[in-house]
C-alpha positions in Angstrom: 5.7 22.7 65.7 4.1 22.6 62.1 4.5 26.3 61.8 8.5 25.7 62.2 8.8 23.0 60.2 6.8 24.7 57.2 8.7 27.8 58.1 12.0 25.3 57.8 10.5 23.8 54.5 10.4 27.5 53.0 13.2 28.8 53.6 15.3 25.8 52.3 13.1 25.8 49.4 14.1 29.5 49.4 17.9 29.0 49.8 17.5 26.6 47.3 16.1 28.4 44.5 18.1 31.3 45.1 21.3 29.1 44.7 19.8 27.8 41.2 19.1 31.7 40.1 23.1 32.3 40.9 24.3 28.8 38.8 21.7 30.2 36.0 23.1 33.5 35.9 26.7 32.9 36.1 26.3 30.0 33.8 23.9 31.3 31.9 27.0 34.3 31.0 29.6 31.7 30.4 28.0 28.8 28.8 24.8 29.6 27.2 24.3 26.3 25.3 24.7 24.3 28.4 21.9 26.1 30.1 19.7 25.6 27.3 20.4 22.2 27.3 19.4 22.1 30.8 16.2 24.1 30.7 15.2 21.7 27.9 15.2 18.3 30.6 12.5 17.0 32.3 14.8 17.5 35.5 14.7 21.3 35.1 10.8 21.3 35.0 10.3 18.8 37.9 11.8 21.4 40.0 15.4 20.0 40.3 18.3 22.7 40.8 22.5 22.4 39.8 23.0 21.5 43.3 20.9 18.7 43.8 23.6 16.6 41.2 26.6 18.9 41.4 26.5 20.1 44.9 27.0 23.3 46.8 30.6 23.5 47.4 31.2 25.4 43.7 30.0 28.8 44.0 32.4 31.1 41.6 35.3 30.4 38.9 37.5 30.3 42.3 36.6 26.7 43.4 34.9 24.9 39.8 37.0 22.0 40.9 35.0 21.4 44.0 31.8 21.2 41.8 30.7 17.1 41.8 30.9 15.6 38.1 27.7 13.0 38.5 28.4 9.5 38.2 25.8 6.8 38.5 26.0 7.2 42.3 24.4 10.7 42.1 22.0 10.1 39.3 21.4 6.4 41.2 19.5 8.5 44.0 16.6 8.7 41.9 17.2 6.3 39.0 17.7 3.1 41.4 16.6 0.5 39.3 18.1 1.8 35.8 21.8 2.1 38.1 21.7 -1.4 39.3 21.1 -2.8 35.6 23.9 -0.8 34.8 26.0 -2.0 37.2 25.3 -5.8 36.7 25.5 -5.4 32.8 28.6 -5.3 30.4 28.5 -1.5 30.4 29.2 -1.4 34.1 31.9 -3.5 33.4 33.8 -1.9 30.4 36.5 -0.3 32.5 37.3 -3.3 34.0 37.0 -4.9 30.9 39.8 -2.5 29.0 42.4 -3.3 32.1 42.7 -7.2 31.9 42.6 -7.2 27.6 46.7 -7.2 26.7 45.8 -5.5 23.7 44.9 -2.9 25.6 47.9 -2.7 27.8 50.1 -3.2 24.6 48.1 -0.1 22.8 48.7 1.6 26.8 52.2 1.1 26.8 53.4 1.9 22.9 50.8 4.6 22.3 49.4 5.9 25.6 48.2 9.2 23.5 46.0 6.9 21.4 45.0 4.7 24.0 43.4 7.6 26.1 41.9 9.3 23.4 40.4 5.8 21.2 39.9 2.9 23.8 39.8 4.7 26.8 37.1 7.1 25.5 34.8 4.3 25.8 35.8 2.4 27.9 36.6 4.8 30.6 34.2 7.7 30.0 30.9 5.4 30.3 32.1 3.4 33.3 34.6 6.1 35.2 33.4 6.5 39.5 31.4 3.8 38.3 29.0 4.7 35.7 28.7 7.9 33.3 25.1 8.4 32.7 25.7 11.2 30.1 27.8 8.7 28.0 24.4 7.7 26.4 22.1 10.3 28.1 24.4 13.6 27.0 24.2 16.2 29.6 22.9 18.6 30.2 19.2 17.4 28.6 19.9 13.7 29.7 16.9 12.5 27.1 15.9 9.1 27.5 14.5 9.9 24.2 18.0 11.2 22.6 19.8 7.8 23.9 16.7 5.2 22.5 18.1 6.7 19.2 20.7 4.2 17.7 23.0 7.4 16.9 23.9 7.4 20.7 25.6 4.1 20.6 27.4 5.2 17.2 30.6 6.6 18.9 31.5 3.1 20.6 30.0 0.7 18.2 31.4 1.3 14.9 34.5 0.3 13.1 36.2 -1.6 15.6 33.0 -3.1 17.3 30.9 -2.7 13.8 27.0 -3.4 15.7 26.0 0.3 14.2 26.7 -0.5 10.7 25.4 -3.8 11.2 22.1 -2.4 12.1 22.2 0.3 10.0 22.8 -1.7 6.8 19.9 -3.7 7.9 16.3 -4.2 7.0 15.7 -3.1 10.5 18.1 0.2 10.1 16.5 0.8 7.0 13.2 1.2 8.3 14.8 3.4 11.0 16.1 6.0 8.2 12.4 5.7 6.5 10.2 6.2 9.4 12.8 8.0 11.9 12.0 6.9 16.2 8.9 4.7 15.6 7.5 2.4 18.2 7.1 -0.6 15.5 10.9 0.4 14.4 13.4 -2.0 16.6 16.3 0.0 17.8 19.6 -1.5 19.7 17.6 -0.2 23.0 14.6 -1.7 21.9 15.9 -5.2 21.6 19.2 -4.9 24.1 17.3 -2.3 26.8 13.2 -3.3 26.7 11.3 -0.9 28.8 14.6 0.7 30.4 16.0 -2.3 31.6 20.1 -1.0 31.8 20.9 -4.6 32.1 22.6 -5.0 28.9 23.6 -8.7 28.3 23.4 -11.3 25.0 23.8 -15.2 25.3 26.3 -15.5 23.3 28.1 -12.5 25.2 30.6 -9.6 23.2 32.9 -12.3 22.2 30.8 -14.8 20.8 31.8 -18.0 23.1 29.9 -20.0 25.6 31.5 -22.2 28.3 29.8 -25.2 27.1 29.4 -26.6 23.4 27.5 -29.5 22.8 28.4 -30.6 19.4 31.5 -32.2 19.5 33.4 -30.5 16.3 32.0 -27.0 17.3 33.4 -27.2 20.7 37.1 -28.2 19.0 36.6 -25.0 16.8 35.4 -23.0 20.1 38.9 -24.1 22.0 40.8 -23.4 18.9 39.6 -20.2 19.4 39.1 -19.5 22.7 42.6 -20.1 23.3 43.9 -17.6 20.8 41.4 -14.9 21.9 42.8 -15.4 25.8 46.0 -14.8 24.2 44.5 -11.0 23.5 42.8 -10.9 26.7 39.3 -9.7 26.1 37.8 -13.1 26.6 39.0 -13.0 30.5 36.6 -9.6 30.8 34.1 -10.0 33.7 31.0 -11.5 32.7 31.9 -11.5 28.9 30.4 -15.0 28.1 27.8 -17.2 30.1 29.5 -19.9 31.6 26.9 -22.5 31.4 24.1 -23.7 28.8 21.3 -23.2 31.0 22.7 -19.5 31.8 22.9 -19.5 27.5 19.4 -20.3 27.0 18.2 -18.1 29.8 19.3 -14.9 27.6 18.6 -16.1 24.9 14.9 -16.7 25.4 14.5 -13.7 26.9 16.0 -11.9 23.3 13.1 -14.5 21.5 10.8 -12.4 24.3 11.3 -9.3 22.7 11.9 -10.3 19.1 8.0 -12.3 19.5 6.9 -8.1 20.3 7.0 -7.9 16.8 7.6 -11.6 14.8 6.4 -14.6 15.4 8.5 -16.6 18.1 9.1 -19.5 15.4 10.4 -17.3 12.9 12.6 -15.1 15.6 14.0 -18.8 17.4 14.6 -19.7 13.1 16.6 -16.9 12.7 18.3 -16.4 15.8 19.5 -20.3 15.0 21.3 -19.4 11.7 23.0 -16.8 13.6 24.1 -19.3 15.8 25.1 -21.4 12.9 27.2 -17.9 11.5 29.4 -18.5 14.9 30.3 -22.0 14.3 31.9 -20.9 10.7 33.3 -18.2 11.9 35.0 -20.5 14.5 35.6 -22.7 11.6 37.6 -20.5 9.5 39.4 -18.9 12.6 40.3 -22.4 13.9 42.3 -22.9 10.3 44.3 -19.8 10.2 44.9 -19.9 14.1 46.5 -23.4 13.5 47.9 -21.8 10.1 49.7 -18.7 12.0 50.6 -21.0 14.4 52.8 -23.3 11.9 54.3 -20.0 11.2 55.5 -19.1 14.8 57.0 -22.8 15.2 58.8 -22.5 12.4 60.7 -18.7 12.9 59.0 -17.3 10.2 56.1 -14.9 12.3 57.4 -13.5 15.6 55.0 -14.0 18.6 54.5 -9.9 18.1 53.8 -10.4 14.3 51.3 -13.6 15.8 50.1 -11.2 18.2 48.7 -9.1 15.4 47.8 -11.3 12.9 45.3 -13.3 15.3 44.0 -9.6 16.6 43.4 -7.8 13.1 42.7 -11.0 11.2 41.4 -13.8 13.2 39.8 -12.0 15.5 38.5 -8.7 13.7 36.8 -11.1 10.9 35.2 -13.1 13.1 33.7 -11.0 15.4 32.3 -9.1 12.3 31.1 -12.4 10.9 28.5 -13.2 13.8 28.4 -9.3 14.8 26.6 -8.8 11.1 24.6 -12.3 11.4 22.7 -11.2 14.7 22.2 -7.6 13.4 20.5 -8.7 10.1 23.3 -7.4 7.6 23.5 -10.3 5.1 26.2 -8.2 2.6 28.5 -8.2 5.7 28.6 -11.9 6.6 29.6 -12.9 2.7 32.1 -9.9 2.7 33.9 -11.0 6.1 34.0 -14.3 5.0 35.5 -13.8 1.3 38.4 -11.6 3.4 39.0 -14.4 6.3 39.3 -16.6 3.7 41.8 -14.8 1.9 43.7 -13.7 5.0 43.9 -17.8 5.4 45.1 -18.8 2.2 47.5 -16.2 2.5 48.9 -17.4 5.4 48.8 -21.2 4.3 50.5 -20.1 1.2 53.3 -18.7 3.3 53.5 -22.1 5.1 53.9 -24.0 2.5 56.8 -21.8 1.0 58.3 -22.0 4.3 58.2 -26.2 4.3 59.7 -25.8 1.1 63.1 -23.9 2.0 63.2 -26.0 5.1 
């Protein structure tokens, strides 16, 4: 019985290999670079073969489309605990995410060219069948190393979503240029993924809210807010804020965790605090030009598509960029977002006021 189940062992293993020579070759003809991608993972030289993520039902340029495109599903065989972080952290939510913001059904409807190839690149490509690995680990070398860099979170954090700049204009980015991948160098996976934990989820959430405020005037600010930023949609994303205080503090000691790897807890809970302290003025200043923009609407003078915009490229776009730059460290970009919300308000308050004049 052993001598047929090592004989059954062998030749598999056999099959197998030979099956890998035949995706080399052909591949190895009609996309080099990809193959030396491949040969340069740590799957290659643990043994693993094309087939064991893309299948064997491609075998020539007759059937390609029956080759599997790996999703989290495949790659979760093997990578079970890094797929179920994944899954229960914003990432795994992003597609979802994109579908219920109206922005992005506006930007869908008016500009579906645009939409697919800016929001849905993100959103889509690192959550599509579930989860794209090689949206952070790019195929075919899938380096854990490559995605610790904070280069690989670049293409989706920048410019719209500034956390990139933010970190890169900061003392911590600095160091980062200086020293290059450094274990005593804090990278967005350092403090957002510690030790590989996929899991990627803040306190105060992408949006900067939490379902409870305890100071009084903060939590008038917040529903100010709140209210125009449902308007957009984004704030109704799954899981995009935590609900209760206790659920707040829970994430948020566990950031203090990681910050006390390299700070002192006191000085990490200090600073951590004034970012806290950058929401409630950024809620501040959006509460007045919400209420500004809306004296506008009521009176004829801004559409509700003209509102639309003006709470998603002003209101909205400072503040996030406000509290975005106070968590990352980027002092120059807190004053600069503030100086330009404040402008975008006493633009709008002076339009108000012309407008109560002519009435």
């Amino acid at each position: 019985m052993e001598k047929w189940m090592f004989l059954a062992v062998f030749l598999f293993a056999t099959f197998a290999h030979a099956s890998q020579d035949g995706c080399i070759q052909c591949h190895r003809k009609n996309n080099p670079s990809m193959v030396k991608e491949w040969e340069k993972s740590r799957m290659a030289n643990s043994g693993m073969g094309c087939v064991d993520c893309h299948g064997r039902a491609h075998s020539n340029e007759k059937n390609v489309d029956k080759a599997v495109m790996p999703s989290i599903k495949e790659c979760g065989g093997c990578h079970k605990k890094q797929a179920e972080g994944f899954t229960m952290g914003k990432h795994g939510k992003a597609e979802e995410a994109l579908y219920v913001s109206a922005m992005g059904k506006k930007v869908k409807t008016q500009s579906p060219a645009i939409f697919e190839r800016s929001c849905a690149t993100c959103h889509n490509e690192i959550c599509k069948d579930g989860g794209q690995c090689d949206a952070c680990h790019s195929g075919h070398r899938f380096s854990a190393q490559e995605a610790r860099r904070p280069e690989s979170c670049l293409p989706c954090h920048m410019g719209n979503h500034p956390q990139y700049e933010s970190y890169s204009f900061s003392k911590h980015g600095a160091l980062y240029k200086s020293r290059g991948l450094d274990d005593s160098i804090p990278t967005c996976a350092t403090c957002h993924m510690p030790d590989g934990d996929h899991m990627v989820k803040t306190s105060w959430g992408f949006f900067g809210v939490r379902g409870e405020e305890p100071d009084p005037k903060r939590a008038a600010d917040q529903k100010t807010v709140k209210t125009a930023v449902e308007m957009l949609g984004p704030i109704l994303a799954p899981d995009s804020f935590r609900p209760t205080m206790t659920q707040w503090t829970e994430r948020r000691e566990a950031m203090l965790d990681i910050c006390a790897r390299c700070h002192a807890k006191s000085r990490a809970r200090q600073d951590l605090a004034a970012g806290d302290g950058i929401v409630a003025q950024a809620n501040k200043l959006a509460a007045g030009f919400i209420k500004s923009a809306s004296r506008l609407k009521e009176t004829g003078a801004c559409s509700p598509k003209e509102y639309f915009w003006l709470i998603r490229d002003k209101m909205h776009a400072q503040r996030m960029s406000m509290y975005i730059n106070a968590f990352h460290q980027y002092p120059e970009g807190i004053l600069l977002e503030m100086i330009h919300f404040k402008g975008a308000t006493m633009e709008l308050q002076k339009n108000t006021s012309e407008q109560s004049i002519k009435r």
